[in-house]
Structure formats: structure tokens, C-alpha cells
C-alpha positions in Angstrom: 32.4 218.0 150.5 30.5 220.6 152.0 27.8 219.7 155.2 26.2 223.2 154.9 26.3 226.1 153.0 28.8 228.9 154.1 26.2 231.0 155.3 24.4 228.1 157.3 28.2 227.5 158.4 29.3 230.7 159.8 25.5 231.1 161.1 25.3 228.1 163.1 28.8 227.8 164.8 28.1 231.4 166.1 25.0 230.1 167.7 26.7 227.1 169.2 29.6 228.6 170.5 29.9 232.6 169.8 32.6 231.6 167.4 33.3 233.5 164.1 34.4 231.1 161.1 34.4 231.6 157.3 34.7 230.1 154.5 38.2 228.9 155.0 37.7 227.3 158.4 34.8 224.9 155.8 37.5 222.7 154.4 38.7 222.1 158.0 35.0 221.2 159.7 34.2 219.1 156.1 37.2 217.0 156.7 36.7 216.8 160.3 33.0 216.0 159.9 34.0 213.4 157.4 36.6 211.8 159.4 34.5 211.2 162.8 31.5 209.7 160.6 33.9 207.3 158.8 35.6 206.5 162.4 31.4 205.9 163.9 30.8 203.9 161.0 34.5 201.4 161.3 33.1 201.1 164.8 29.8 199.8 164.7 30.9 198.1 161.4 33.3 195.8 164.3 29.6 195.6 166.7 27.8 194.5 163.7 30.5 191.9 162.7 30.6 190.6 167.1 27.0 190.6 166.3 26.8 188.3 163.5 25.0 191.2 161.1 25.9 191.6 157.5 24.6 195.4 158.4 25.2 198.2 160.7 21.8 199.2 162.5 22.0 202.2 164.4 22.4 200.9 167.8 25.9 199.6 166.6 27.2 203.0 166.4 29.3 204.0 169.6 27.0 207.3 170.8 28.2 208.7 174.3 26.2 210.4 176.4 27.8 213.6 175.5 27.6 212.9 172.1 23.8 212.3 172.3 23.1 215.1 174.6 25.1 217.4 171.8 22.8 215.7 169.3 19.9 216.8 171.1 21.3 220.1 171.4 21.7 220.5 167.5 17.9 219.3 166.9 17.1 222.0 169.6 19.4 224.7 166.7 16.9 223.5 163.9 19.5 223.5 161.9 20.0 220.8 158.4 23.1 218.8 157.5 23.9 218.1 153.5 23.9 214.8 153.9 24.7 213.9 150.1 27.6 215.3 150.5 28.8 213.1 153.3 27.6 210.3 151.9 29.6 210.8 148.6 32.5 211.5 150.4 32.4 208.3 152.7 32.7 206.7 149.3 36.1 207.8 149.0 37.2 205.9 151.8 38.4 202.2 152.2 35.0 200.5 151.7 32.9 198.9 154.9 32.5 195.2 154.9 29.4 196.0 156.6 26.1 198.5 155.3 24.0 200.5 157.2 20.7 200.2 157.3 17.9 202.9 156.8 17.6 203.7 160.3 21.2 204.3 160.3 22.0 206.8 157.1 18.4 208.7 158.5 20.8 209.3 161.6 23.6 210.1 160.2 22.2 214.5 159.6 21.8 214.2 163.4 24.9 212.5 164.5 26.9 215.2 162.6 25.2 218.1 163.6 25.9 216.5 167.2 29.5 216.4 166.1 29.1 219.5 164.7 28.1 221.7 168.3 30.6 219.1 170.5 33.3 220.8 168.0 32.1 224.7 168.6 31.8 223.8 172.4 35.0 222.2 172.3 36.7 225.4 171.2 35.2 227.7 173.4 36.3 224.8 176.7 39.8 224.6 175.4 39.8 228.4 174.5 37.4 230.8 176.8 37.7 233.7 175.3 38.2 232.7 171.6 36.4 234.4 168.9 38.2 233.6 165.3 39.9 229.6 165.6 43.0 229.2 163.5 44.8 226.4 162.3 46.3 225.7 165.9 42.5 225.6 167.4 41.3 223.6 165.0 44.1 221.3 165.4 43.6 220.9 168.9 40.1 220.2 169.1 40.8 217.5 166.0 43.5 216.1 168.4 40.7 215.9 171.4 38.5 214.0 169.0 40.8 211.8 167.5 41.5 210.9 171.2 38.0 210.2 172.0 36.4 208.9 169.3 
């Protein structure tokens, strides 16, 4: 699965965050991006079961503040998001017993291009001064996020 293209890639996570990636840090971010959408959706899949909703409407998903205010910072980037990409690799997964609605796939570009920056700023808190994350930088910044979310 690929969010964006390699140029888009390298382009936009040295706007976020000064950071230089290539085409082998994609695999890493693709999986990452994929596993903190599934994790969002298993989530608000639990509200919209509490709730008594056959479907996940976009208020069930768990947005923090800093979540939302990195969303707001990646609609600021005018940046896009592949978003049939994600989509056909949250297939692969262990299927919801809940859908999302409309409203909810139309927010899914922004909630992963909000995921998208909190990862390049998470780098450059954890690591001042980096320029080029390897495997160890991007493991630690999964491990933050894993935590988290």
C-alpha cells in the first residue's frame, strides 16, 4: 500500500519536519499509516457498538486534541492522501463488525495526513537534530504511537 507517491513522500515529510526520507522509509510509514487507521477504526467500531449503531459515524473515532490540531496542520500543507490504497489494505485485516459511514471514509485522507505530520514532528521531538530516521527512529516513534493510540 502506498498513501502517496515517493516524490509527494519525501516532499512532504521535509516540510513537516525537515526530515529526509526515501523510498525505503515508504514501506515503514505505509504500514504505520495502516496500522493507526485500523487501530481508529477497532476503536470507534467499540463507541458505535456502546452506542447501539450498526455503523461507525465519524464522531465515534477517538480524535485528540493533538491529533486534530495535526489534522489541521496537514490541511494547512495542501497535501493529498491515496486513499484507495488504504482502503484496500484495511481489507486485509480481521473484518469490522461495524461500517463506516460516508462521513467517516471522507475523513479518513485527513485523519492520515494528521497521523502523517504527528509522525514527522514526533521524530524531530524524540530526535532534535535528526535529518535521515533509520530503522531505530522509526521504531521509536511506532512504539510512542502504539502507546497512545
Amino acid at each position: 500500500m502506498t498513501v502517496m507517491s515517493i516524490a509527494r513522500f519525501e516532499k512532504f515529510f521535509r516540510a513537516a519536519a525537515g526530515l529526509n526520507v526515501d523510498k525505503n522509509d515508504l514501506k515503514r510509514y505505509s504500514d504505520f499509516v495502516d496500522a493507526k487507521l485500523y487501530d481508529l477504526l477497532t476503536v470507534a467500531q467499540a463507541t458505535a457498538r456502546a452506542n447501539g449503531r450498526d455503523i461507525i459515524q465519524a464522531s465515534d473515532l477517538p480524535i485528540t486534541k493533538g491529533l486534530q490540531e495535526s489534522i489541521h496542520h496537514f490541511r494547512k500543507m495542501d497535501q493529498e492522501v491515496e486513499i484507495k490504497q488504504v482502503l484496500e489494505q484495511l481489507a486485509t485485516h480481521p473484518a469490522l463488525d461495524r461500517t463506516p459511514d460516508e462521513e467517516t471514509e471522507a475523513a479518513c485522507p485527513d485523519i492520515i495526513g494528521g497521523l502523517s505530520f504527528a509522525l514527522a514532528q514526533s521524530f524531530k521531538i524524540l530526535h532534535p537534530d535528526l535529518k535521515n530516521p533509520q530503522t531505530q527512529h522509526w521504531d521509536e516513534a511506532r512504539a510512542v504511537f502504539d502507546l497512545l493510540l
